[in-house]
N, C-alpha and C positions, 0 to 999 in steps of 0.2 A: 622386524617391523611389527607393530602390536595390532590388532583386530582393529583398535578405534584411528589410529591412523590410517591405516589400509582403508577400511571406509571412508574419513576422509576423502582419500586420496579420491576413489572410486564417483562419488559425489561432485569433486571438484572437475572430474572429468567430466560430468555430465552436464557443469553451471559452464564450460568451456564450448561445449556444441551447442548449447543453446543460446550462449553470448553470441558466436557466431553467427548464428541463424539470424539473428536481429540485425547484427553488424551488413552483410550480406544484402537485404531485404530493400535497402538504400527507400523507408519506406515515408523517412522525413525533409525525404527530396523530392517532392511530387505534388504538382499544383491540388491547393486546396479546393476544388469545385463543387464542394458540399459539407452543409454542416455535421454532416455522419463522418465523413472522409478527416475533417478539421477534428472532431471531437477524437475522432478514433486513436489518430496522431501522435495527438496531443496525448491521450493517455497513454498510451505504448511506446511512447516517449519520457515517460514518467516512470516508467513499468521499468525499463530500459536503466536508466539511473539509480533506483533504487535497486536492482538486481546487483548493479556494480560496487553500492557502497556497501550491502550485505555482506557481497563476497571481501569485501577491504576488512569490513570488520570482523566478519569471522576467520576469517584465515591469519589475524592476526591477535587471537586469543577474547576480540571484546563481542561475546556471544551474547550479554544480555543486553547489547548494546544495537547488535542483530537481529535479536529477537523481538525490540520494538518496532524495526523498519521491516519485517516481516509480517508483523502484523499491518501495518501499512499497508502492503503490498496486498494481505488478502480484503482491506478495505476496498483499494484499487480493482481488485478480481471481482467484488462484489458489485460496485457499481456501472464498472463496465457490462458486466452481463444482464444487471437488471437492467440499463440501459435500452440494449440489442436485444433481449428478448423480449420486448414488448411493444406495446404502441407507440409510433412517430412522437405522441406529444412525449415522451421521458427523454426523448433527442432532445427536443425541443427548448424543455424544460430546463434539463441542467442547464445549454450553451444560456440560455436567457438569463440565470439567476446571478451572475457575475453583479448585476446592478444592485442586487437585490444585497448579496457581499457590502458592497461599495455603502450603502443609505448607512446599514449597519452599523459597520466601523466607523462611519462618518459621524454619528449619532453620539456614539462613545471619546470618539477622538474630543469633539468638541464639547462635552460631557463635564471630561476629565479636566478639561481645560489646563493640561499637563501639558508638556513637549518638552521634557527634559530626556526622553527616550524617543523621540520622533525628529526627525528632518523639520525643519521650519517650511522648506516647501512642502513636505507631502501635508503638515497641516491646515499648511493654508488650500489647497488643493481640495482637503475634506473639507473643509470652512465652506468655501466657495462654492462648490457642486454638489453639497449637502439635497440643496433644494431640487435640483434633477433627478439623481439619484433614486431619491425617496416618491416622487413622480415615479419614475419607470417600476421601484418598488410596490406601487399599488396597482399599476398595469398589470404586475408578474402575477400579484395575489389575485388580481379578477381575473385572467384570464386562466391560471393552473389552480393552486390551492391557498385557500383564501385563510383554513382556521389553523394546520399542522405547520409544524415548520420546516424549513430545509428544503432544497429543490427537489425532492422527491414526495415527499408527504408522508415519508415513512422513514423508521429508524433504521438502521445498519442490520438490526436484528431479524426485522421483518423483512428486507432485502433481501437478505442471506438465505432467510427461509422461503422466499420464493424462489430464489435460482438453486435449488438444492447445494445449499452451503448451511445449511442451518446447524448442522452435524459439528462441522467444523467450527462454527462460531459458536457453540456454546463450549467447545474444547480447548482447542488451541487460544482461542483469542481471548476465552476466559485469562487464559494461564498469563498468556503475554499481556493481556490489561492490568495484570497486578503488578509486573516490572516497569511498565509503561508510566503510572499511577502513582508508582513508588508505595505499595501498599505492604502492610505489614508482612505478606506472606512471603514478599520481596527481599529481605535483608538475609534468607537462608544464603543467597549465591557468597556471599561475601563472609558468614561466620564459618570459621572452621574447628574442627576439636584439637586438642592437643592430646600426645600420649598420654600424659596425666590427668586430661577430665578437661581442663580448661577451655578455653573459649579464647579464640586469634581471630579481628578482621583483618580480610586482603582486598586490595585494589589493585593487586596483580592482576598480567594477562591468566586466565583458563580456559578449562575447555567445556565452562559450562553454558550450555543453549548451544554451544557451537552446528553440533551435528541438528540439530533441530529445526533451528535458524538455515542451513545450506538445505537440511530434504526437504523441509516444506516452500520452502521461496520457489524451488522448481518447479512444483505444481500450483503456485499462485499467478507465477508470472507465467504460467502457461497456458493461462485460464482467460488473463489479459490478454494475448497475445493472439488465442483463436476469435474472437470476433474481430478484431483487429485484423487478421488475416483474410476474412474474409469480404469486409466492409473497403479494407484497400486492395484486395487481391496479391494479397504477397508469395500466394504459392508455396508456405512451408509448413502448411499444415501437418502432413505425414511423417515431415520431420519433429514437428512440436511430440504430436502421437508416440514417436519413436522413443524421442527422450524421456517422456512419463513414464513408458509400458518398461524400459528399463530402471528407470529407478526406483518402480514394486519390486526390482528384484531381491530376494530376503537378502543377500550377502550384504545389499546396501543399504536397506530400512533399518530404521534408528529403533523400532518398534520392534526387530529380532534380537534376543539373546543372545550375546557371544558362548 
């Protein structure tokens, strides 16, 4: 067995205690009696599913395909913490701007005046509740922020930089925004050399992003998962702890030399 599978393997042990911990946790059975408790859920809920389609996709060769639902995930790590780590109104804020979503697309939908790619009902749905929508939309902007956009008022960037992820997101998410993006730096995963000089693309499975996509999800979705833990009380904190403080170990970081 070769070093990169070994690690593999090693990693895949680690995305197995931590699936568990969640599975375990039973933390999307528990009356909603609070919009921290609903938001919380709701994103560890989120955290939870894209942890599982990762692990589908990398263990089955589609790492650049992992590597964009990883960066996802550390979107997900970002907003939840900014979230929890600040003032009631960021609670507040996000659960509110659903409507604010809604005016949007609604704006666009009937814009377009297309529906060869839309339901007939969800258009008429935006048709119709257009005018509410965009109401509660100006509620949202008086009452939070009225000139940035987004229910936050700040970009992912500036998030990240205040929950100390700033590090991360000018690294990892740079890299994975270019596969995401499809941007030119992107087509290396697919060209390969030939013995003789030449140039072969593949759309085979490999094992490129694989290991990348598995080490960093564990500490994305672990990042989710501790306010979560404590906003619902899920008690697994020291096991979350556990699973991180193991997979600094060098035999398993993607970042050691064989």
């Amino acid at each position: 067995m070769n070093g990169q599978t070994t690690r593999i393997d090693e990693i895949l042990a680690l995305h197995q205690r931590f699936g568990r911990l969640l599975g375990e946790t039973g933390s999307l059975d528990q009356a909603f009696d609070s919009t921290a408790k609903l938001v919380a859920s709701t994103l560890l809920a989120k955290a939870a599913k894209t942890h599982e389609a990762i692990l589908l996709l990398a263990t089955n060769g589609y790492g650049e395909d992992a590597i964009i639902l990883t960066r996802s995930l550390f979107n997900l790590a970002v907003v939840i913490s900014w979230i929890f780590k600040g003032p009631s109104q960021r609670l507040d804020a996000y659960a509110a701007y659903d409507v604010v979503s809604k005016a949007k697309l609604g704006r666009k939908i009937v814009a377009s005046q297309s529906t060869a790619t839309i339901i007939p009902e969800v258009y008429e749905l935006y048709q119709n509740r257009r005018s509410e929508w965009e109401d509660g939309e100006r509620d949202f902007k008086d009452q939070y922020y009225s000139k940035r956009p987004g229910w936050s008022g700040k970009s992912i960037e500036e998030m990240a930089n205040e929950v100390g992820l700033g590090g991360t997101y000018a690294t990892f998410y740079t890299l994975a925004s270019d596969i995401e993006h499809s941007n030119p730096a992107s087509i290396s995963n697919y060209l390969h050399d030939q013995p003789d000089g030449s140039k072969y693309v593949s759309a085979m499975q490999s094992e490129n992003w694989v290991v990348e996509a598995l080490f960093e999800s564990i500490f994305f979705a672990a990042v989710v998962a501790k306010p979560a833990d404590i906003v619902l009380g899920l008690g697994i904190l020291t096991q979350l702890e556990a699973v991180e403080q193991d997979a600094l170990n060098p035999a398993i970081s993607y970042k050691k030399s064989e």
